[in-house]
C-alpha positions as CSV (number, residue, x, y, z in Angstrom):
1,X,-134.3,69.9,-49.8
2,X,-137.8,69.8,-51.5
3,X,-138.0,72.2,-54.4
4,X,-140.2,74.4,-52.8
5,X,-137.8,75.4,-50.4
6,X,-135.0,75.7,-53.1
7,X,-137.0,77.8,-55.1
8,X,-137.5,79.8,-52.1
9,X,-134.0,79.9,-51.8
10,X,-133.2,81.0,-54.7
11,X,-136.0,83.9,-55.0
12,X,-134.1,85.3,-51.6
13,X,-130.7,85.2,-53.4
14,X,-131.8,86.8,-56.4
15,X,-133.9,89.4,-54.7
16,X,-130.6,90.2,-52.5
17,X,-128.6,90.0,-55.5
18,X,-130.7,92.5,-56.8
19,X,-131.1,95.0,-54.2
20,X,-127.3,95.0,-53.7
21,X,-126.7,95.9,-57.8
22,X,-129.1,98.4,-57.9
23,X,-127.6,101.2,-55.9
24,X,-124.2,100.8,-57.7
25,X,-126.1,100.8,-61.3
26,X,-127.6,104.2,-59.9
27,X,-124.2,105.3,-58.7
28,X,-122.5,104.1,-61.9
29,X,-124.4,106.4,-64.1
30,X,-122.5,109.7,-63.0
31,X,-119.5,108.6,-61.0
32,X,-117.4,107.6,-64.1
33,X,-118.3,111.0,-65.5
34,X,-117.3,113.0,-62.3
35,X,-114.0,111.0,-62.4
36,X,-113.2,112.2,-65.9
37,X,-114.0,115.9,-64.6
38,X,-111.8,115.5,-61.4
39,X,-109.8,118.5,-61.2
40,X,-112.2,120.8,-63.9
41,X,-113.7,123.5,-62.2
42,X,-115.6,126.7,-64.0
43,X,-114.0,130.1,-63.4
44,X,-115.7,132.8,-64.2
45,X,-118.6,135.2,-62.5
46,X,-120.9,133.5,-60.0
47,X,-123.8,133.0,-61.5
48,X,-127.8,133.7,-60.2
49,X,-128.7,130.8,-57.7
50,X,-131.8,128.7,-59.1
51,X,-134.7,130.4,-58.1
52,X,-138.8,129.8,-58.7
53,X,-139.8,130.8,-62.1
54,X,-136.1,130.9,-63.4
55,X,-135.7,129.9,-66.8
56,X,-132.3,128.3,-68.1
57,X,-131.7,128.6,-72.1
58,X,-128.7,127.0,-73.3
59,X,-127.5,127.8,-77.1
60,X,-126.3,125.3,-79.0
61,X,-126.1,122.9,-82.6
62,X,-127.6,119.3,-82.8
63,X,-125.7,118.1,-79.8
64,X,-128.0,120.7,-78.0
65,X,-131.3,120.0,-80.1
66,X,-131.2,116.6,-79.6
67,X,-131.2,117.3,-75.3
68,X,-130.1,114.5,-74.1
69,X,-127.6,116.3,-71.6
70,X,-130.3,119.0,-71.1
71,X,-132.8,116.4,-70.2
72,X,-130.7,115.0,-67.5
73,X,-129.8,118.4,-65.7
74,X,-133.8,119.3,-65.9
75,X,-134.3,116.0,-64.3
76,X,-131.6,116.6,-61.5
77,X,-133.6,119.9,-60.8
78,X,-137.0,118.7,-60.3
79,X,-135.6,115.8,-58.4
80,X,-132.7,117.8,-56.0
81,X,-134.6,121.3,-56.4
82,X,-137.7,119.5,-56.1
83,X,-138.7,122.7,-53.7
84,X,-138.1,125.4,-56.7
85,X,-140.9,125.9,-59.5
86,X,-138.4,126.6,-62.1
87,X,-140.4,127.2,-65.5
88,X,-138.2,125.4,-67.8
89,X,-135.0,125.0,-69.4
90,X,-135.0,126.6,-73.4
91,X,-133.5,124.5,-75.4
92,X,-131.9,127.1,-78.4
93,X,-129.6,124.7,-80.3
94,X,-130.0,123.6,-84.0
95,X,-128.2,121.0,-86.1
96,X,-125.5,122.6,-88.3
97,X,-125.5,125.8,-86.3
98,X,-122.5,127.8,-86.3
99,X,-121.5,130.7,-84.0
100,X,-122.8,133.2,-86.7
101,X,-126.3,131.1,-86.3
102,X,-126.6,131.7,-82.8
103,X,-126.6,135.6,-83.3
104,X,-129.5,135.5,-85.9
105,X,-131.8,133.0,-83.7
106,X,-131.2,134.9,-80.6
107,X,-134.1,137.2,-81.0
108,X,-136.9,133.6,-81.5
109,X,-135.1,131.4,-79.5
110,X,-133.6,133.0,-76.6
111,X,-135.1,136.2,-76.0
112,X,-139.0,136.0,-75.8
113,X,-138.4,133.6,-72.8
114,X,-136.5,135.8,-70.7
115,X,-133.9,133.8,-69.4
116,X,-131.7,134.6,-66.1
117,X,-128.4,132.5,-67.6
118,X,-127.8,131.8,-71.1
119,X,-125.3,128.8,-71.9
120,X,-123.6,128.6,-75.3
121,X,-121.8,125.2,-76.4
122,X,-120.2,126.5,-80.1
123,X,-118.0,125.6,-82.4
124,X,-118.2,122.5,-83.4
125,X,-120.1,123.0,-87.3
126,X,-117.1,126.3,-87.7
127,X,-114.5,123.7,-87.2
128,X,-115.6,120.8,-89.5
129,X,-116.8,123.6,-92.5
130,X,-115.1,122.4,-95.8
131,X,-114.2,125.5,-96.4
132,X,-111.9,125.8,-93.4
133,X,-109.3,124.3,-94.8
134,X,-108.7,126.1,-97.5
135,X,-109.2,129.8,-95.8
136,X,-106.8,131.3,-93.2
137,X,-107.7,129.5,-89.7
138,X,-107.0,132.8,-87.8
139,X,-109.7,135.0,-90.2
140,X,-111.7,132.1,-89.3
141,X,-111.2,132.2,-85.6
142,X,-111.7,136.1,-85.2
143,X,-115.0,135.8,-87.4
144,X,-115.9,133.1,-84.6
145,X,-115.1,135.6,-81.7
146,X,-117.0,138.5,-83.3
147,X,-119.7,136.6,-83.1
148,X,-119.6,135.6,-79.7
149,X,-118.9,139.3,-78.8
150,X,-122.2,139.6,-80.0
151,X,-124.1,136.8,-78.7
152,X,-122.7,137.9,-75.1
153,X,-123.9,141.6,-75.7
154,X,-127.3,140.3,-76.7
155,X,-127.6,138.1,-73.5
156,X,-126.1,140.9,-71.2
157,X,-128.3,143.1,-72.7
158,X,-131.8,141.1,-71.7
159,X,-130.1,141.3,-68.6
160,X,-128.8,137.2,-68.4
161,X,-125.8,135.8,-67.0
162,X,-123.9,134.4,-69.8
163,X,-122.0,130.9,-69.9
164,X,-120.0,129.1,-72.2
165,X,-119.0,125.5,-72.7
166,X,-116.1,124.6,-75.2
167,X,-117.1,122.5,-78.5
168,X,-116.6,119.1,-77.2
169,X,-115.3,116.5,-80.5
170,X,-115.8,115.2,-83.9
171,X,-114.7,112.0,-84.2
172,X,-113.2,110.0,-81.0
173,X,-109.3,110.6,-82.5
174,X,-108.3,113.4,-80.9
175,X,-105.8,113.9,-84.0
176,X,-108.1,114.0,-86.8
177,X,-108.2,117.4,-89.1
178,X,-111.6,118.7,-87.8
179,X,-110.5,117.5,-83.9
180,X,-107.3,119.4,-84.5
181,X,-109.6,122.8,-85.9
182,X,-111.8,122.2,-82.6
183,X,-108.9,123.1,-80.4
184,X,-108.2,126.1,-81.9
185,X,-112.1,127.4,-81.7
186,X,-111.8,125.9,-78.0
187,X,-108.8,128.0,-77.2
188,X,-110.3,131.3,-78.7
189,X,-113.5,130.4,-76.7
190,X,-111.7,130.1,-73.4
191,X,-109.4,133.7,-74.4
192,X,-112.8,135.4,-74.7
193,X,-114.2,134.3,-71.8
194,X,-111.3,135.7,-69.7
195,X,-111.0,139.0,-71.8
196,X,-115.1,139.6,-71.5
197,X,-115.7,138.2,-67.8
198,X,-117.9,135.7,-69.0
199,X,-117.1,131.9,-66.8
200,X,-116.0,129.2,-69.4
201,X,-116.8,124.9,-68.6
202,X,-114.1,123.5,-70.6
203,X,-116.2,120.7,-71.6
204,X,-113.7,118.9,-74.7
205,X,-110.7,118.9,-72.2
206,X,-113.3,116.3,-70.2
207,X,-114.0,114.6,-73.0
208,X,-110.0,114.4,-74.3
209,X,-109.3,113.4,-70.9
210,X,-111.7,110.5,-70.7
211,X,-110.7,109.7,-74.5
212,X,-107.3,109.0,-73.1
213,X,-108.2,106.8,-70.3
214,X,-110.8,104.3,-72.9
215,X,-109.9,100.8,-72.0
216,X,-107.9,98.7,-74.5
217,X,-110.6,96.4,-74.8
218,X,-113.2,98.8,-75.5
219,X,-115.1,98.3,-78.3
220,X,-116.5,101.1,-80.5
221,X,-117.5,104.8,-79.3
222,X,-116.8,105.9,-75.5
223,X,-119.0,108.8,-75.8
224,X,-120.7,109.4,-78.5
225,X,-123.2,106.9,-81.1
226,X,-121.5,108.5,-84.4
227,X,-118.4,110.2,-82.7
228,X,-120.1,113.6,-82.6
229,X,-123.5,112.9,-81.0
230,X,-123.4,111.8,-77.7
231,X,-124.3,108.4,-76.2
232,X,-125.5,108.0,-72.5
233,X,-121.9,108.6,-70.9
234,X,-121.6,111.2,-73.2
235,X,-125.0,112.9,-72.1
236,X,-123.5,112.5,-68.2
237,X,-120.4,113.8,-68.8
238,X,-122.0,117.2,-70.6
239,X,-124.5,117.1,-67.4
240,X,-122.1,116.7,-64.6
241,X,-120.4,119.9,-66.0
242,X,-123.8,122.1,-66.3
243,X,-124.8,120.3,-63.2
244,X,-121.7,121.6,-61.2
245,X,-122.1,125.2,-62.7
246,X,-125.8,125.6,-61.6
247,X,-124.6,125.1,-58.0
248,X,-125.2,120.6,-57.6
249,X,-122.0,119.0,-55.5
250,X,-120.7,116.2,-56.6
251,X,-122.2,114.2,-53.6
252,X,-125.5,115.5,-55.1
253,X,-124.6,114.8,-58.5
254,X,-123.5,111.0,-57.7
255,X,-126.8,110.5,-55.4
256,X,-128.8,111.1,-59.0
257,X,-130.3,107.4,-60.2
């Protein structure tokens, strides 16, 4: 065989070998993340279907402001709903937010862009505050729900559909202080939601789920860069979940590249 033809060859094997591991690197990207949510589904009010000129705000701390999550459901849109001339989603989420934070910024962040659902990921910042540990966790959970009671009246009352996701984790050991604190705040999130008919994504039972189910021989963070902040499987997992809740199957959702 002259080395033209084996270079020939080999071009044709690696072109095959290419177009035969693309598709599965596409699939990959969400079909881990839709295993860890198996069995997750949101309960709560059916919410508006996405519509032309529908704007999507989601509240939030730096896990929010940093979008990657956000980026990726706004991506699924234009590319699945490519039909719909949806004006944006609002990003409303700062770093070090806490639930009390989202009632003061709702009148500049939320509110002048008239959004039809409103999405609030808390809870994480109340949780990890240094003073937590030293005042009474259940004066600190009932300051949490007031101020959720709030944040839902102020949605309801610019006439949006609200939504919340649980606080997801602080560090990837489910049994560290701050993790344990989470729970609580993730408990009194999903209680609210039931007693004030708002639908609830539990979000950190996905993450504690896919948590559990990290490899042995994994090295380092499964879903997040610092343990908090989330790396590119953490970013799917959060989109599967907003994905599924703004009306995307999970034949849809595994199609995305």
């Amino acid at each position: 065989m002259d080395r033209s033809t084996m270079l020939s060859r080999w071009v044709f094997v690696l072109a095959a070998a290419l177009a035969g591991c693309l598709p599965s690197i596409a699939e990959t990207r969400y079909s881990q993340s839709l295993n860890w949510a198996e069995g997750f589904t949101y309960e709560g009010p059916a919410l508006p279907a996405l519509s032309t000129g529908m704007v999507v705000a989601v509240m939030g701390d730096s896990i929010t402001q940093f979008g990657g999550y956000i980026w990726n459901v706004d991506a699924a849109i234009r590319r699945l709903r490519s039909s719909l001339l949806m004006d944006k989603i609002v990003i409303a989420g700062r770093a070090g937010f806490k639930s009390s934070d989202l009632v003061e910024s709702f009148p500049r962040l939320v509110e002048p862009h008239r959004p039809s659902i409103v999405v609030v990921m808390i809870g994480l910042n109340n949780a990890d505050d240094r003073a937590s540990e030293r005042i009474n966790r259940t004066k600190l959970v009932d300051a949490f729900e007031d101020d959720l009671r709030r944040v839902v009246d102020l949605i309801r009352g610019i006439g949006a559909t609200p939504v919340f996701m649980t606080p997801t984790i602080w560090g990837e050991d489910p049994m560290t202080p701050t993790n344990i604190r989470i729970q609580f705040f993730s408990d009194a999130m999903k209680e609210l939601g039931v007693e004030l008919n708002v639908g609830v994504i539990d979000v950190r039972s996905m993450f504690l789920r896919a948590i559990s189910a990290k490899p042995p021989d994994h090295r380092g963070n499964l879903l997040t860069t610092d343990g908090t902040h989330m790396n590119d499987a953490g970013n799917a997992l959060l989109s599967v979940a907003l994905m599924r809740v703004l009306g995307f199957t999970d034949d849809e959702i595994r199609s995305l590249p």
